[in-house]
C-alpha positions in Angstrom: -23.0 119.1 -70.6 -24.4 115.8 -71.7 -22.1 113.7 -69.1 -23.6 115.9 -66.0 -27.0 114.1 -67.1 -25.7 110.5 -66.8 -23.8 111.5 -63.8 -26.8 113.1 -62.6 -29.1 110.1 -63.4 -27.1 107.3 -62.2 -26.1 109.5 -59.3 -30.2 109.6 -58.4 -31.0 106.0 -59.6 -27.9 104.5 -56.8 -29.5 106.4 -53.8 -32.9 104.5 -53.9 -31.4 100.8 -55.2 -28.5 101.4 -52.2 -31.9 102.2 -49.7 -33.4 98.7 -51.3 -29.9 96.6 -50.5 -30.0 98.3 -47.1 -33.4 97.2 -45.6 -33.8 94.3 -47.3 -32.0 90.8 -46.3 -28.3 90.6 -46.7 -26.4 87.4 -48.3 -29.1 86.3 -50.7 -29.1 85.8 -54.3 -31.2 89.4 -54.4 -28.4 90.8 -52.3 -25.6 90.2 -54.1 -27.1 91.0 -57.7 -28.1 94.2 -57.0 -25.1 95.3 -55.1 -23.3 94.3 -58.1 -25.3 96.7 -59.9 -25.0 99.5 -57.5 -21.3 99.0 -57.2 -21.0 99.2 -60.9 -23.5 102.5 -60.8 -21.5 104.0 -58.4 -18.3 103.0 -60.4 -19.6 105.0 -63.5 -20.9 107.8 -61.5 -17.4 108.2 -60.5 -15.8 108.3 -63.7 -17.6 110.5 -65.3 -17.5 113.0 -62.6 -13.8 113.1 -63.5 -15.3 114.9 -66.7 -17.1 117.4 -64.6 -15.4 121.0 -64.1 -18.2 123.4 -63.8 -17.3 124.9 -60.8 -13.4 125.8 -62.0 -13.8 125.7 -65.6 -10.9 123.2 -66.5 -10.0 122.2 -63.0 -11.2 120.0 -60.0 -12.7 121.4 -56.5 -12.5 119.7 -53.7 -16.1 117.6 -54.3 -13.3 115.7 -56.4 -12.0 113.9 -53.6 -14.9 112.0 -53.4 -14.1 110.1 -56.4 -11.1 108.2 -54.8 -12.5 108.0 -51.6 -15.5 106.3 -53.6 -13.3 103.8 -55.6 -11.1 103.0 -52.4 -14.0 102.3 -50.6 -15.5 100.3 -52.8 -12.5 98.2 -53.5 -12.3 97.8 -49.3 -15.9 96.7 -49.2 -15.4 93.6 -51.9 -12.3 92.8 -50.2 -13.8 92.3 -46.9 -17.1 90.6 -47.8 -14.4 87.9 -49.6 -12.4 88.0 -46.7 -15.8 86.9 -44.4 -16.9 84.1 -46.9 -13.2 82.9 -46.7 -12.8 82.8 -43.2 -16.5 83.5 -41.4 -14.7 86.3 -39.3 -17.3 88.4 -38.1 -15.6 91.7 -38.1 -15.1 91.6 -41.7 -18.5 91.6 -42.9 -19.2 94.5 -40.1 -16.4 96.4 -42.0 -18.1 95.6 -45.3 -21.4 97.2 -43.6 -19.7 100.1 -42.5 -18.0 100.6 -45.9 -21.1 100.4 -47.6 -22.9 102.7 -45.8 -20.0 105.0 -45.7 -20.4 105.5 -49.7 -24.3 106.1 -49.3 -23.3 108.6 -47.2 -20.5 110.4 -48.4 -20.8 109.8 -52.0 -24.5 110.0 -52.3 -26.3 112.0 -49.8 -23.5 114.5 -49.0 -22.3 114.9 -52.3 -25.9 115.2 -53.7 -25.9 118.1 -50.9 -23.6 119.5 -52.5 -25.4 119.8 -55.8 -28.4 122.0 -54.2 -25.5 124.8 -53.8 -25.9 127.7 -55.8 -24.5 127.8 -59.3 -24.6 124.1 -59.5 -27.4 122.4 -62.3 -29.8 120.8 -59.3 -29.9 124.3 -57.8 -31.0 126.1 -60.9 -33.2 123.2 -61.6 -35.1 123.1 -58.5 -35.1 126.7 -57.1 -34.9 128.3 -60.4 
């Protein structure tokens, strides 16, 4: 049960730094550092959700899939944003963007959806 608590955590703590590294200026010093950091949170969160089987005892469900999907993406996003500083093409730092966002999305905000279902922990926590 203990792992659900740091995936939990770092789960919550990624959604508001990711908000921060959206609104604020990209390409700074700022910028970089914490996306590094929430890149690495994400990483973990997706790990340890490999330890997480509550739903089928022993087995994944499909809320699995997000854990590739998470890496991949991630992976994609640092390729591109090297690609842009390499060769200032434009469309791979847009790619970058969209990547980005893309793991907010999916990985945070629908997945944390996902977590108000009932029988999962956030459900019981918050609705009782």
């Amino acid at each position: 049960m203990q792992i659900i608590y740091v995936h939990a955590a770092l789960a919550l703590l990624a959604i508001p730094l990711g908000l921060y590294i959206f609104i604020n200026k990209k390409g700074t010093k700022h910028h970089k550092i914490f996306g590094r950091i929430w890149m690495t949170v994400l990483i973990i969160v997706s790990l340890t959700a490999l330890f997480i089987q509550t739903i089928n005892p022993g087995q994944y469900s499909l809320i699995h899939l997000l854990i590739p999907y998470t890496i991949g993406s991630l992976i994609y996003s640092i390729w591109n944003i090297k690609k842009f500083k390499k060769t200032k093409i434009e469309r791979y730092k847009i790619k970058h963007m969209h990547s980005m966002i893309g793991v907010y999305i999916g990985a945070l905000l629908i997945a944390g959806a996902f977590t108000l279902m009932p029988g999962r922990l956030f459900h019981e926590i918050i609705f009782g």
